[in-house]
N, C-alpha and C positions, 0 to 999 in steps of 0.2 A: 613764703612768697617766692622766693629763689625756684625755688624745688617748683611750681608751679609754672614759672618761665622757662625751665628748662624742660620742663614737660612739653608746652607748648612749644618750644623752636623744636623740638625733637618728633612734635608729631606732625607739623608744618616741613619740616626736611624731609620726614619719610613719606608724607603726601606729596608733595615737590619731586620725590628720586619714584615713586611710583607714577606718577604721573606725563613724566619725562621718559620711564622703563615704555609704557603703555603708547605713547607716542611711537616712541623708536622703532617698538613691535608692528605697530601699523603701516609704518612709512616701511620697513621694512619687508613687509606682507603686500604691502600694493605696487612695490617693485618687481616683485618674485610673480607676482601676478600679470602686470604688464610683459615680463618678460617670455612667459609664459602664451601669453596670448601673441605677443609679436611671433615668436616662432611657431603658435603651431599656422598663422597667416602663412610664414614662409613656405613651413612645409604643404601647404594646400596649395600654395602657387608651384612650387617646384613637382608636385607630382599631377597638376594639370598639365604644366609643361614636358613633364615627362611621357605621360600621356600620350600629347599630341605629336611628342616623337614620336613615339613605338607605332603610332598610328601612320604617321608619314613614313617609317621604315617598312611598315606590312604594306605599304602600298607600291612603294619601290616595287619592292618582292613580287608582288603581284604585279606590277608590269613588263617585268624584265620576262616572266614566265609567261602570260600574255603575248609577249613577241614572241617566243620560241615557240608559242602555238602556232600560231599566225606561221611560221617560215613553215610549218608540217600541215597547214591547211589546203594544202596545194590540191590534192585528189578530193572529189568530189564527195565521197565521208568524210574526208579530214572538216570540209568546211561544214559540211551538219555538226558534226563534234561543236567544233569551234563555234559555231551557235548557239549552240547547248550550254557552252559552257561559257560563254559573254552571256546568258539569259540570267544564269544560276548565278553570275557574279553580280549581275545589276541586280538581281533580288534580294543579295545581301548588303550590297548598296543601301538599296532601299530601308531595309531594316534599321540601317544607323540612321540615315536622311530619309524621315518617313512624307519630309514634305517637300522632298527632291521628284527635278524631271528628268525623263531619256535625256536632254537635251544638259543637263547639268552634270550628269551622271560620264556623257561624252565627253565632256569638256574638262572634267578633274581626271579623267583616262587619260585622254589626247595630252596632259599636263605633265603628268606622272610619265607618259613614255616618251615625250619629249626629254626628259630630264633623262630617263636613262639613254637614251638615243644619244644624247648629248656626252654621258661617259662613256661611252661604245667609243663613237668616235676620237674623243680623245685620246684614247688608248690605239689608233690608229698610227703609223706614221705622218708627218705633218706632209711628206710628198704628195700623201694619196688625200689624207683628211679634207673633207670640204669644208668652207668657211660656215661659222654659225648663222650668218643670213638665209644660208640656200636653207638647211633646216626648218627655220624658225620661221621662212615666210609659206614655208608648203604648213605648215601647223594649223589649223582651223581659227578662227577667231572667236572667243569668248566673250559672251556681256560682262564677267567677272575681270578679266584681265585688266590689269594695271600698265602694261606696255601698248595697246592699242594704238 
């Protein structure tokens, strides 16, 4: 009868420490998993974000260059060029904003040269530097703008 109780507390322990094993593995495994999942959200936010840098820096790029056209568009070829190549710029516009207009298309330009307009000048002496008003009120107005 002995031998029989200790059978039974012995396979009731090893049911108990497996079953306690089998928990542990699971809480274990749905943390590993959560954590898992939390980061790879991170990394999908962090390279949207990054993204939308790289995008915002080619556009810099592209306006700073954009002015330097514009100062060589002076002779009467310069300004067909410069046609040419404001047309082939809105068409690649176009391509990322397939449901964009001339008119939105001007206004994220006008935005972007603004901004480098704005480190031109700073880089200026403050003797000569105009104040950021004179700039910013020759700027076109936007439906998008938040400063209106």
């Amino acid at each position: 009868m002995l031998s029989i109780f200790k059978n039974t507390v012995f396979v009731l322990w090893l049911v108990g420490a497996l079953a306690s094993l089998s928990i542990g593995t699971t809480v274990f495994a749905l943390q590993a998993m959560a954590t898992a999942t939390r980061l790879s959200a991170q990394a999908a936010t962090t390279a949207v974000r990054h993204r939308r840098e790289i995008t915002q820096a080619v556009a810099k790029v592209k306006a700073k260059a954009r002015l330097k056209r514009m100062l060589t568009m002076i002779p009467i070829a310069g300004v067909a060029a410069g046609a040419y190549f404001e047309e082939q710029e809105y068409e690649e516009w176009l391509l990322i904003n397939p449901d964009g207009s001339r008119q939105e298309y001007l206004c994220e330009i006008a935005s972007m040269s603004s901004e480098v307009i704005d480190e031109i000048l700073l880089e200026l002496p403050k003797m000569i530097r105009p104040s950021k008003t004179v700039i910013s009120d020759m700027m076109p107005k936007c439906e998008g703008d938040v400063d209106t």
